[in-house]
SESE-317961 format. One line per field, with one value per residue (C-alpha): residue number from 1; residue in one letter; y, z, x. Coordinates in steps of 0.2 Angstrom, whole numbers, plus 2048, in hexadecimal, padded with zeros to 3 digits. Layout:
! SESE-317961
nr	(NUM, ...) $
rest	(A, ...) $
c2	(Y, ...) $
c3	(Z, ...) $
c1	(X, ...) $
***
This chain:
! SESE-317961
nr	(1, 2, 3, 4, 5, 6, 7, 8, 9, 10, 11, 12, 13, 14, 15, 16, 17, 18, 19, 20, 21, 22, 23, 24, 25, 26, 27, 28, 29, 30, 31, 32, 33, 34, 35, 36, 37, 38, 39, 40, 41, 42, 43, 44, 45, 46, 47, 48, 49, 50, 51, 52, 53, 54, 55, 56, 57, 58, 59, 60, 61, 62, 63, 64, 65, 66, 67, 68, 69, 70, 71, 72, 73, 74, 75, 76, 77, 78, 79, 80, 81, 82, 83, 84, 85, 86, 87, 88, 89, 90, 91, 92, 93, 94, 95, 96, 97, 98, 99, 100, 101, 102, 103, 104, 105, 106, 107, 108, 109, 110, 111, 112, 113, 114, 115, 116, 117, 118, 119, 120, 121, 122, 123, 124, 125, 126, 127, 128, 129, 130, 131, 132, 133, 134, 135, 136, 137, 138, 139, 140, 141, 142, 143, 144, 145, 146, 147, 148, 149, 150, 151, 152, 153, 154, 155, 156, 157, 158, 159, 160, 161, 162, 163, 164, 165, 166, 167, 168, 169, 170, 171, 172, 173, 174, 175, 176, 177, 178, 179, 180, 181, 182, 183, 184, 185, 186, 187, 188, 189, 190, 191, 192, 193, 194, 195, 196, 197, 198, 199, 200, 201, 202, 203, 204, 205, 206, 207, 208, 209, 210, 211, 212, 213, 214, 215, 216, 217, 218, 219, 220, 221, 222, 223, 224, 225, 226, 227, 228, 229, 230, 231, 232, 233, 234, 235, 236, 237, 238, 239, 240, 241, 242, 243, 244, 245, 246, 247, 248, 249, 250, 251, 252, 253, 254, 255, 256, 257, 258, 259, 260, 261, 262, 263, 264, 265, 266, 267, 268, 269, 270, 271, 272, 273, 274, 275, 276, 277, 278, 279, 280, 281, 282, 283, 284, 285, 286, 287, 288, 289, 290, 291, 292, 293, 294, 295, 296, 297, 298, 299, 300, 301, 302, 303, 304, 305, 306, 307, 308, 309, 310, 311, 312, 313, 314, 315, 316, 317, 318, 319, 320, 321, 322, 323, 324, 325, 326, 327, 328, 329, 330, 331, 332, 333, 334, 335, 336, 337, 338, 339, 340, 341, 342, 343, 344, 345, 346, 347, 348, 349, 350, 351, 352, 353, 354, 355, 356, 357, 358, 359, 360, 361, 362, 363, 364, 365, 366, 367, 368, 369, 370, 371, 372, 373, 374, 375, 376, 377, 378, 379, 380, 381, 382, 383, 384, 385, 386, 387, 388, 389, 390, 391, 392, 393, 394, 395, 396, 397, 398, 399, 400, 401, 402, 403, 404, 405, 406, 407, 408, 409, 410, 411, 412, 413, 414, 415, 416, 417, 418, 419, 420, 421, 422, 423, 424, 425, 426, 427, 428, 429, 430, 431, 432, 433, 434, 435, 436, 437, 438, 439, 440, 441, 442, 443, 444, 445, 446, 447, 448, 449, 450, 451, 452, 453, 454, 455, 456) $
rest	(X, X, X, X, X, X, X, X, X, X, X, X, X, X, X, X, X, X, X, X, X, X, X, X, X, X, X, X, X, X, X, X, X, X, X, X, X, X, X, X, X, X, X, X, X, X, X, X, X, X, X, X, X, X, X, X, X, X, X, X, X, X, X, X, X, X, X, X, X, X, X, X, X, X, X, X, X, X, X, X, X, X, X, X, X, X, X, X, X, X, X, X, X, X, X, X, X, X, X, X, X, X, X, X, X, X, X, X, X, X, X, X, X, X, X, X, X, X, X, X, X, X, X, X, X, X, X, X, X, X, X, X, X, X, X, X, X, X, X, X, X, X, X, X, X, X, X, X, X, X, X, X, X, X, X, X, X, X, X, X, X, X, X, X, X, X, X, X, X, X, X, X, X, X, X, X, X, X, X, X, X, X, X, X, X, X, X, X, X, X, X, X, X, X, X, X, X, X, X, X, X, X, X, X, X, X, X, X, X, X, X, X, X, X, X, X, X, X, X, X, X, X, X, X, X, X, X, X, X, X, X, X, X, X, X, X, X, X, X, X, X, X, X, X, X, X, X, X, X, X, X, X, X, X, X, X, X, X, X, X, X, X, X, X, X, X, X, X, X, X, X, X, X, X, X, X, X, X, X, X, X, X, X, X, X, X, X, X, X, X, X, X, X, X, X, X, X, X, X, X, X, X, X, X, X, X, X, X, X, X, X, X, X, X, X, X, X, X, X, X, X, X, X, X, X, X, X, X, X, X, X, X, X, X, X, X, X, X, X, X, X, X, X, X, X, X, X, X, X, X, X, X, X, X, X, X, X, X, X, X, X, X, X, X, X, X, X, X, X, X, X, X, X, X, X, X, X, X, X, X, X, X, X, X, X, X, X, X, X, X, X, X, X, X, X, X, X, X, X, X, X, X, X, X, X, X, X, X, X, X, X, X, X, X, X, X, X, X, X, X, X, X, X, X, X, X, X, X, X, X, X, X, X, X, X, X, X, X, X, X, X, X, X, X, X, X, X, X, X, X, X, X, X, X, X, X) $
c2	(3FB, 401, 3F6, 3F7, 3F4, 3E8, 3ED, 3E0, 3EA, 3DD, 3CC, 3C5, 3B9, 3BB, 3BA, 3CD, 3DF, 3DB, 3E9, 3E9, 3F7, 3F7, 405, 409, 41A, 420, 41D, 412, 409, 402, 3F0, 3EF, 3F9, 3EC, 3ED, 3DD, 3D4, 3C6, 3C4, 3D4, 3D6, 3D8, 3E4, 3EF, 3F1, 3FA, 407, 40C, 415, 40D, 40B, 416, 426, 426, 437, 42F, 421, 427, 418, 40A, 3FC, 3F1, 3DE, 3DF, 3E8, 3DD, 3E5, 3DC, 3E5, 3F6, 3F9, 404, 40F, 41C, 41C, 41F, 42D, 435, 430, 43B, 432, 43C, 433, 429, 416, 40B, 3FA, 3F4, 3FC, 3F0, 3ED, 401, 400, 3F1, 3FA, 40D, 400, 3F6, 406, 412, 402, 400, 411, 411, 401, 409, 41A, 40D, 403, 414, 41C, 40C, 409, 41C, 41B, 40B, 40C, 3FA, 402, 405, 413, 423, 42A, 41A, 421, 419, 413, 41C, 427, 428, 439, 430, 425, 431, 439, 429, 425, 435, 42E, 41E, 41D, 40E, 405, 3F9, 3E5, 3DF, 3EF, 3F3, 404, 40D, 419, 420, 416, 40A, 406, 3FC, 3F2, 3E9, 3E0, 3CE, 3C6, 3BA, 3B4, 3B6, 3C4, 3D0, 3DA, 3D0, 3D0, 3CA, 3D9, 3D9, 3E4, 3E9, 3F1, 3F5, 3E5, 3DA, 3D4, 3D3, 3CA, 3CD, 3BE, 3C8, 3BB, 3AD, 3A7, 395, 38D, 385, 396, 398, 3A9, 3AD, 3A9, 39E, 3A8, 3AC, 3A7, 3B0, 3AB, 3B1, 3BB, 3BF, 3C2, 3BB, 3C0, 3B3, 3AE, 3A1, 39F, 38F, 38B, 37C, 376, 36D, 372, 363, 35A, 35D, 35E, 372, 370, 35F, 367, 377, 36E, 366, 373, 37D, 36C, 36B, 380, 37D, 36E, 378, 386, 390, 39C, 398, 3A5, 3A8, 3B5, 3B8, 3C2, 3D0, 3CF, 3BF, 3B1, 3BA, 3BA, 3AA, 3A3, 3AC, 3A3, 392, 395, 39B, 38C, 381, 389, 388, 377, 376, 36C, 377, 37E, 38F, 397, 3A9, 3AC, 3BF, 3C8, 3D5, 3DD, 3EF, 3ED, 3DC, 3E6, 3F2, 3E3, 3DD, 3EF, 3EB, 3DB, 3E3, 3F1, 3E3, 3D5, 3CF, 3CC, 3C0, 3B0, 3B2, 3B6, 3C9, 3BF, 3B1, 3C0, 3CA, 3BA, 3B6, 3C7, 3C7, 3B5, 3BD, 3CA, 3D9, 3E1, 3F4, 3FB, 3F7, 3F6, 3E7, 3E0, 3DD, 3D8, 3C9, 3C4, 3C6, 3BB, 3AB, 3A2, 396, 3A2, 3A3, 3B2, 3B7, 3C7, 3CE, 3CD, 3BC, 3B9, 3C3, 3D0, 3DC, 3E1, 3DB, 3CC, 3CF, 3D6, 3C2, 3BB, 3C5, 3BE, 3AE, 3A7, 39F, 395, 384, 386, 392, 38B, 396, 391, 397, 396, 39F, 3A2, 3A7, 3B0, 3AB, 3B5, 3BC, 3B7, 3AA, 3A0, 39F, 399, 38A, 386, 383, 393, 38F, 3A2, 3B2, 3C5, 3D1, 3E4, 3E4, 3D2, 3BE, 3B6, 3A2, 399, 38D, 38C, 380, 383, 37D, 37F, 37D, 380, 37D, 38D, 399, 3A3, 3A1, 394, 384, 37E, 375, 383, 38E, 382, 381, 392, 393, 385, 392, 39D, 398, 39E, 39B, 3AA, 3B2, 3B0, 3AC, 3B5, 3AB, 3B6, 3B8, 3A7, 3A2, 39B, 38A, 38E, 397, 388, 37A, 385, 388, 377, 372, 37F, 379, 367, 36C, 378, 37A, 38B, 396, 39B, 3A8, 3AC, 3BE, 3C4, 3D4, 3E5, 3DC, 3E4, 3DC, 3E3, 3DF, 3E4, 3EC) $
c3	(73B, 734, 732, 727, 72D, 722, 726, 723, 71E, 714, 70F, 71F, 726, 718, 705, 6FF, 704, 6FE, 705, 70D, 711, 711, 71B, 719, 71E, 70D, 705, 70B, 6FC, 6FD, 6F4, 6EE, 6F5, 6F3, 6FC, 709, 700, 708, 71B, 726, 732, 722, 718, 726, 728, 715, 71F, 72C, 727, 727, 736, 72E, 729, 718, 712, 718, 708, 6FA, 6EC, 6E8, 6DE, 6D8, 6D3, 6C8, 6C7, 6D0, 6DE, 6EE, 6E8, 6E0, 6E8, 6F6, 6ED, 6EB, 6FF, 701, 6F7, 703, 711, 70A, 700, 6F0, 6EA, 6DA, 6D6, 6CA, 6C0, 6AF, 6A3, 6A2, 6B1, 6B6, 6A7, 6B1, 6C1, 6B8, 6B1, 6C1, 6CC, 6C3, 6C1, 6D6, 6D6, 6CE, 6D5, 6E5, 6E3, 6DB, 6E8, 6F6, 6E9, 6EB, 6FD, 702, 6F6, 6FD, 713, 712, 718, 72B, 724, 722, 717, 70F, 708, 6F7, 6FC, 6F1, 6E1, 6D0, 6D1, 6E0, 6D4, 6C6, 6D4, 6D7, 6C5, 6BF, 6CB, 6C2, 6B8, 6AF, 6AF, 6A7, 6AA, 6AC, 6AD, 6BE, 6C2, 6D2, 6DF, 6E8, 6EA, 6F6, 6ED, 6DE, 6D7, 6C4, 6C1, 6BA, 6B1, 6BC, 6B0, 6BC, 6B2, 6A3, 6A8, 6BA, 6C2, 6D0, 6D9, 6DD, 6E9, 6EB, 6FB, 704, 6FD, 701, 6F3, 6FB, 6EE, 6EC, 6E5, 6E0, 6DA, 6D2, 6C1, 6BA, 6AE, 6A3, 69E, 68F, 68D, 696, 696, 6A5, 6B4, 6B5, 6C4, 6D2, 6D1, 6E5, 6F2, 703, 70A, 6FF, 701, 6FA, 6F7, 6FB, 6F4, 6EE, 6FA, 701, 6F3, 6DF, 6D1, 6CD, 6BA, 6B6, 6A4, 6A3, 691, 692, 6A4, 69B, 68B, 697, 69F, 691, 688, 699, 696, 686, 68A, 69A, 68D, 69D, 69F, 6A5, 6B1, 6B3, 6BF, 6BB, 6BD, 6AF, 6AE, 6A8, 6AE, 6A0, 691, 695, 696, 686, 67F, 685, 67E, 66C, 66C, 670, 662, 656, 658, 658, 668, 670, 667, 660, 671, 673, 67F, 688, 68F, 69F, 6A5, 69F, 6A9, 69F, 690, 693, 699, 688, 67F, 68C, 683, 674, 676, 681, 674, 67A, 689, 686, 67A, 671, 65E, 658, 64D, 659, 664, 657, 653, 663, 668, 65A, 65F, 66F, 673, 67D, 688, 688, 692, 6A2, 694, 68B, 69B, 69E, 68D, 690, 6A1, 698, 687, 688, 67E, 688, 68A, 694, 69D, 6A3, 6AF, 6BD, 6C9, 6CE, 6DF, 6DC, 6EA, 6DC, 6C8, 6BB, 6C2, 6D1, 6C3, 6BC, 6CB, 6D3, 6C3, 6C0, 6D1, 6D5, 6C5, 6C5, 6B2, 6B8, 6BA, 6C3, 6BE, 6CB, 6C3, 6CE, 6E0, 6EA, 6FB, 70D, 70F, 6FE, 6F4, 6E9, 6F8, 6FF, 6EF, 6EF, 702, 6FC, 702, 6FF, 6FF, 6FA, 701, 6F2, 6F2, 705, 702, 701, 6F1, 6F1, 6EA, 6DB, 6CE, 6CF, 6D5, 6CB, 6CB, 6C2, 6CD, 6C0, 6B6, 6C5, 6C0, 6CF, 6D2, 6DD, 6E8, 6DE, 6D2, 6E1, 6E6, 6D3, 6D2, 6E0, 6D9, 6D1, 6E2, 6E4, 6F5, 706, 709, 71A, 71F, 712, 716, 711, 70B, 700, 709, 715, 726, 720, 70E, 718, 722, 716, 70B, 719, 71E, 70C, 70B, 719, 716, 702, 702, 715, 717, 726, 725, 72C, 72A, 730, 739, 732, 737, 73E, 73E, 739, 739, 72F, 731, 720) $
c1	(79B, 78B, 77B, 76C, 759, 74E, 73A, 72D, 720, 714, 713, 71C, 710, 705, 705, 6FF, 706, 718, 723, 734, 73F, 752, 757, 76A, 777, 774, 762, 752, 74A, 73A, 739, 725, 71A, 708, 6FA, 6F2, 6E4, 6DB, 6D4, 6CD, 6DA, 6E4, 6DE, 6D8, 6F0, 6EA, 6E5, 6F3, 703, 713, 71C, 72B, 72B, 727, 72D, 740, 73C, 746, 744, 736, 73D, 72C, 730, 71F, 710, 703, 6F8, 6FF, 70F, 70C, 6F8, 6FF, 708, 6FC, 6FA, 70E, 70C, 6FF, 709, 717, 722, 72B, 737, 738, 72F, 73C, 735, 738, 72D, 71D, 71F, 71B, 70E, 705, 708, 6FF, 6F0, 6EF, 6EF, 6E0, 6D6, 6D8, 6D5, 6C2, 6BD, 6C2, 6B9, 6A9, 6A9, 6A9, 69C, 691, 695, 68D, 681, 679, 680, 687, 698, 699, 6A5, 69D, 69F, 6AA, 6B9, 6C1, 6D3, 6DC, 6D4, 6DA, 6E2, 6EC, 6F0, 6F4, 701, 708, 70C, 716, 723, 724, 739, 73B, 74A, 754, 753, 764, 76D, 775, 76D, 776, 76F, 781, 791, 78A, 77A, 774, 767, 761, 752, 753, 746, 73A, 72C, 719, 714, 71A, 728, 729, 73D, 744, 751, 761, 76B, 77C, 779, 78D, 793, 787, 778, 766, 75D, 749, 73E, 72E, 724, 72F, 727, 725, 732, 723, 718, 70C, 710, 720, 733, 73C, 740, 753, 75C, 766, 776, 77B, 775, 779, 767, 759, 746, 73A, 72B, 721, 70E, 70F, 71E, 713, 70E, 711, 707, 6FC, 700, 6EB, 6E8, 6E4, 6DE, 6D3, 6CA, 6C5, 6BD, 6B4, 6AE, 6AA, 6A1, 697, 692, 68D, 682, 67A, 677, 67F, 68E, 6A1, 6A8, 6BA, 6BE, 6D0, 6DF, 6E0, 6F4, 6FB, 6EC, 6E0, 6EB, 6F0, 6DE, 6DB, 6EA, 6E5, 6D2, 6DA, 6E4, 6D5, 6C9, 6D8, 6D9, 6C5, 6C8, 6B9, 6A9, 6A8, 6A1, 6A0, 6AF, 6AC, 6BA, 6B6, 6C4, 6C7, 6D7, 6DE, 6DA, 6E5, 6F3, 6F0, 6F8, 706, 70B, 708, 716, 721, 722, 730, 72D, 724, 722, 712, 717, 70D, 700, 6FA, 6F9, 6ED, 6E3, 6E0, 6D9, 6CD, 6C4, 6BF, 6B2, 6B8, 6AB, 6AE, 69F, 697, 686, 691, 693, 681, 67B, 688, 67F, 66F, 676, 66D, 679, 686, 697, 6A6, 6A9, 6BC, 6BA, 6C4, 6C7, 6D0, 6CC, 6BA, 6BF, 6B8, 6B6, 6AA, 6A9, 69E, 691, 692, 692, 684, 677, 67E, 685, 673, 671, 674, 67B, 689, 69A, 6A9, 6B9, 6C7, 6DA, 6E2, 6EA, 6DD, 6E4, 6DB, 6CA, 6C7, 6B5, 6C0, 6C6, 6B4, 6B2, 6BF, 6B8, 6A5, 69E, 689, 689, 692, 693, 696, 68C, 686, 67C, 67E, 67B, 678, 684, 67C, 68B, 696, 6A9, 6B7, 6CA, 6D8, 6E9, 6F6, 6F5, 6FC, 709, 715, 722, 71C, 728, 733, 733, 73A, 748, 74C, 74D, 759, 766, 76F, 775, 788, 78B, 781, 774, 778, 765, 755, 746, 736, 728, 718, 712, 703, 70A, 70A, 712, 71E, 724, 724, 72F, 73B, 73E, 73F, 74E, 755, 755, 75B, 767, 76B, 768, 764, 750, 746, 734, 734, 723, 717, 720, 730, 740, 753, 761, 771, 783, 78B) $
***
């Protein structure tokens, strides 16, 4: 009897660096390939190589294009891997965007770094460069959703459509007769700008995810808390600062705002868009309409109410604009983009409000944020913290915890083993006695760079 080894290379233990490798007699197939966000101790594992021989990695399949699952791609390239990377086509085009914006904030941030020895690196080094980025997308294929695409005799795989972001899929396997089913990031039923996830209808061995595993998404009034934060803006004669996501979060703010002006339940406030990288996700919708459920002209109309900056000079006439604004610039947790240059101007002013709306992962700026830092480390120094801090949980675009079990209701057979992943330590295990208690199934939460194996 043969066996087949699952690697848990990322987000075991932790919520970022999703990649898990199946390694079978015939092929080995990377699933994601992300990079670890978040706390020291884990991004400093950015920087070793895999525990595998990556030249032996034939295929990467990508659930979606966010960083904490494509990020490290340009890395396996330099660590030799040659092989061919699948995803659904927007999801390679947010994955080619998502990767060369890395690319120069990292070769920026290296740049700045030397030029002004706040790095105990020397000389600090960019993790990846665009032209390791470039490498790293000429290997992209496209396939189709739904389809079942095979590797040999044994081997097989679709993408099926999982909500989160454009072109996002949960995987499945037919790996020697058996179906190893791979979450990514499962979507929410109720989305502005996106259809319902489909569900998995069986699977043997099932990988998933578990951010909001601990947790429901509160019933606030999404709408009503942002016209009052805007009305408070506009009566501070001060600015509104959304750090945000620039796939998914940022055209669903800018959705959320047209609707608002549209129905003139907020003032005609100059709202400012930042994010050279959601720009580019915004084509991506264009050329993916259906994907998504935002008709062509509300698209268009919307576009044109909000102000695009295009240039690093735009980006500093904003901060120096006296008039009450709202400012939606990456990145979402602040761990870098355009938003640091807001932040750096306008943190210690009383008249600043920062609105979080997304998940924000242990140790990064956005979290210190949530926790009432008085202060915050961005360029090599500490900037007081004057603005005040606001959130709104609700408009994540992962499944809470009910939205998980729902999304399993629909596997008709008993999974050999589920594997919890994508989830902090206490995510992780209110998810699996929650299964447990719901369905009866055997859990596992599998530890950073463990091994198991599986007879097929």
């Amino acid at each position: 009897m043969n066996t087949l080894k699952i690697h848990f290379l990322g987000a075991s233990g932790t919520v970022t660096g999703s990649k898990f490798l199946l390694e079978t007699p015939e092929r080995n197939i990377l699933i994601d390939c992300g990079m670890f966000q978040g706390l020291k101790e884990l991004r400093e594992q950015n920087w070793k190589e895999l525990p595998f021989d990556v030249s032996r990695i034939d295929t990467v399949l990508l659930t979606h294009g966010h960083l904490d699952h494509t990020g490290y791609l340009p890395r396996l390239v330099k660590q030799g891997f040659t092989g061919k990377i699948f995803g659904t086509a927007p999801t390679l085009e947010i994955t080619k965007i998502i990767l060369l914006d890395s690319a120069k904030i990292n070769e920026e941030d290296a740049e700045r770094a030397n030029e002004e020895s706040y790095s105990k690196h020397q000389p600090a080094l960019p993790f990846y460069t665009v032209e390791d980025a470039e490498r790293t997308i000429k290997m992209f294929v496209p396939a189709e959703k739904d389809a079942w695409h095979s590797f040999s005799e044994n081997c097989r795989y679709r993408f099926k459509y999982n909500g989160h972001i454009i072109g996002a899929t949960f995987i499945e396997l037919e790996l020697y007769g058996k179906t190893f089913v791979f979450s990514g990031d499962v979507g929410r039923k109720e989305d502005l700008l996106l259809f319902p996830p489909e569900k998995p209808q069986g699977a043997d061995y099932l990988f998933l995810e578990s951010t909001y595993g601990g947790k429901l998404h509160p019933a606030e009034g999404v709408s009503d808390k942002l016209i009052a934060l805007i009305n408070k803006t506009v009566h501070n004669r001060g600015t509104l600062i959304i750090p945000s996501f620039a796939v998914e979060r940022l055209q669903t703010l800018m959705f959320l705002l047209w609707e608002l002006y549209n129905e003139r339940r907020i003032p005609n406030i100059p709202i400012f868009i930042d994010s050279p990288m959601g720009n580019n996700v915004l084509g991506v919708f264009e050329r993916f309409a259906s994907w998504h459920k935002i008709p062509q002209a509300e698209f268009s109309a919307m576009k044109h109410r909000m102000n695009s900056i295009k240039s690093y000079k735009e980006t500093w006439e904003t901060i120096d604009d006296p008039r009450p604004k709202i400012v939606i610039a990456g990145s979402g947790m602040v761990t870098g983009g355009r938003v640091l240059t807001y932040m750096k101007q306008l943190i210690d002013e009383p008249t600043t409000t920062i609105l979080m709306v997304g998940y924000q992962a242990e140790g990064t700026r956005g979290r210190q944020l949530l926790e009432g830092a008085h202060e915050l480390r961005f360029f090599g120094k500490y900037y007081p913290v004057k603005a005040t801090v606001e959130h709104i949980e609700s408009l994540s675009a992962h499944a809470d915890q009910n939205g998980i079990l729902d999304w399993l209701s629909e596997i008709k057979n008993v999974p050999e083993n589920t594997f919890l992943i994508h989830g902090e330590l206490t995510a992780l295990d209110a998810l699996r006695v929650k299964i447990q208690d719901v369905y009866g199934w055997r859990v596992t939460l599998p530890k950073l760079y463990s091994t198991v194996e599986v007879s097929i």
